[in-house]
C-alpha positions as CSV (number, residue, x, y, z in Angstrom):
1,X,-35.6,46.7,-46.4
2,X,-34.6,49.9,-44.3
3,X,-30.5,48.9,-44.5
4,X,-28.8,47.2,-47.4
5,X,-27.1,44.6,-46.2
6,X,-24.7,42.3,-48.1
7,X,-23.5,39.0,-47.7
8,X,-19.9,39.2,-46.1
9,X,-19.4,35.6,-48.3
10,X,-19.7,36.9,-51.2
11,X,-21.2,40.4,-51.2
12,X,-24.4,39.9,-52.8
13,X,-26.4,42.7,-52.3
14,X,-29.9,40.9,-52.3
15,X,-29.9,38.7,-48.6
16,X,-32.4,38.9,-46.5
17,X,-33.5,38.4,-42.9
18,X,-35.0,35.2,-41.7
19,X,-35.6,35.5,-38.0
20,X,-32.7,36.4,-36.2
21,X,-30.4,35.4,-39.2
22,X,-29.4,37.1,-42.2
23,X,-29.3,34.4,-45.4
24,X,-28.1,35.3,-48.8
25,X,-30.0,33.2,-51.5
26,X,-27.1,33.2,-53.8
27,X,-24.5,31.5,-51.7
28,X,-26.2,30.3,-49.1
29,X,-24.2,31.7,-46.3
30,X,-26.2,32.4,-43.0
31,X,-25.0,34.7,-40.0
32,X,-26.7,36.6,-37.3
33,X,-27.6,40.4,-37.8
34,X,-25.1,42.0,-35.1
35,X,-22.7,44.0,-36.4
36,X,-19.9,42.2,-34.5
37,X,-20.3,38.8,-36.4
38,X,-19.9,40.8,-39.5
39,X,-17.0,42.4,-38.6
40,X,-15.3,39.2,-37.4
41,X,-16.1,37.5,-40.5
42,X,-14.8,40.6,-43.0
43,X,-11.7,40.5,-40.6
44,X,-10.8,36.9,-40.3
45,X,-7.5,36.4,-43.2
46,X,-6.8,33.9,-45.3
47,X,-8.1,31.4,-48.2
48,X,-11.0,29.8,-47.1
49,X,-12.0,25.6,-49.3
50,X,-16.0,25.5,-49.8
51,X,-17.0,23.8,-46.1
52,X,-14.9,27.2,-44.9
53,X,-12.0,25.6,-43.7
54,X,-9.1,27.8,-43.6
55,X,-6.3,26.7,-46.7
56,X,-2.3,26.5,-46.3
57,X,0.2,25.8,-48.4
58,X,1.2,21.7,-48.9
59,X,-2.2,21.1,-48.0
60,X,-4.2,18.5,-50.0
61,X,-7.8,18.8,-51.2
62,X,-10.6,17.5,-53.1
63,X,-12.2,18.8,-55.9
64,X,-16.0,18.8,-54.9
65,X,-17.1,18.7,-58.3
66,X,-16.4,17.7,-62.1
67,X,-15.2,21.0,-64.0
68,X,-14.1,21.3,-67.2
69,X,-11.0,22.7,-68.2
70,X,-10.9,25.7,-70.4
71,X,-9.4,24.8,-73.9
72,X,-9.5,21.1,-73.7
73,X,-12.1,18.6,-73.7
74,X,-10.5,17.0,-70.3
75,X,-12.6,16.9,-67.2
76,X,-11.9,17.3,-63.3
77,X,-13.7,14.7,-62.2
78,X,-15.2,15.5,-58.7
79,X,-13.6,13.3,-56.0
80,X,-10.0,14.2,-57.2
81,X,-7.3,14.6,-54.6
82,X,-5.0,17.4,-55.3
83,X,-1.5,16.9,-52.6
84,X,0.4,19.9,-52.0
85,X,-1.0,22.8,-53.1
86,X,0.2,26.3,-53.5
87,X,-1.7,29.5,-52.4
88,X,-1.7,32.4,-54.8
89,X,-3.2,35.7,-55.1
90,X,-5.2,35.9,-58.2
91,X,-7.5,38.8,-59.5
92,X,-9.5,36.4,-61.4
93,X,-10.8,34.4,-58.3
94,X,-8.2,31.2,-59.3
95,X,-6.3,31.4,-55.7
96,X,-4.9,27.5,-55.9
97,X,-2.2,26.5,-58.2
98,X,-2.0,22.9,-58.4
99,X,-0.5,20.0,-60.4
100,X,-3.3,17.2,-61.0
101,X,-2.2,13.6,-62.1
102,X,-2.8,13.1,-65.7
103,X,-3.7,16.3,-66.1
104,X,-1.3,18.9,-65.1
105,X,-0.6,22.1,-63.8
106,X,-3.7,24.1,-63.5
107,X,-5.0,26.9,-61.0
108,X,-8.0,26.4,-59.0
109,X,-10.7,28.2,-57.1
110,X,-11.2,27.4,-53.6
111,X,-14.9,27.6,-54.0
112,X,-14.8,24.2,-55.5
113,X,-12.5,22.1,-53.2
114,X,-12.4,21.7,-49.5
115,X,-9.8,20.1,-47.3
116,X,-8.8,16.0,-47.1
């Protein structure tokens, strides 16, 4: 490869160009090679679910699929409809704070829900 080129999903340095796309193998993401689309992408704001739908707060979601809560032996099962949730800005990637029936509160990653 002449250029490195990383993936304006999730800034894996290893994607590679498939015809007239670029495709990163670790996320999955595919956009075209102009330097425009890139740009757009980088510039567009906001917290994005997993089908790239862009999140608000008092939205409701679904949790994609089953996690595992840290500290307990309680599961998320995948299906689960979160109502009304909060956007947050979070260092550790956890941009969704939530409160799950039967659960509790909890924060989530929008990687791992998209919009109901």
């Amino acid at each position: 490869m002449d250029d490195a080129v990383t993936c304006p999903s999730c800034n894996s340095e290893h994607a590679y160009q498939d015809r007239g796309l670029w495709v990163c193998p670790e996320c999955g993401h595919e956009w075209s090679g102009t330097a425009d689309a890139v740009a757009e992408t980088s510039s567009e704001a906001g917290v994005r679910d997993a089908n790239g739908n862009v999140l608000a707060d008092g939205d409701s979601v679904i949790v994609i699929k089953d996690l595992k809560i840290k500290g307990s032996s309680s599961v998320v099962k995948g299906g689960t409809k979160v109502r009304n949730i909060r956007l947050q800005d979070a260092s550790d990637g956890h941009n969704i704070a939530c409160k799950i029936d039967g659960i509790g509160a909890m924060n989530l990653k929008s990687e791992f829900v998209r919009k109901a």
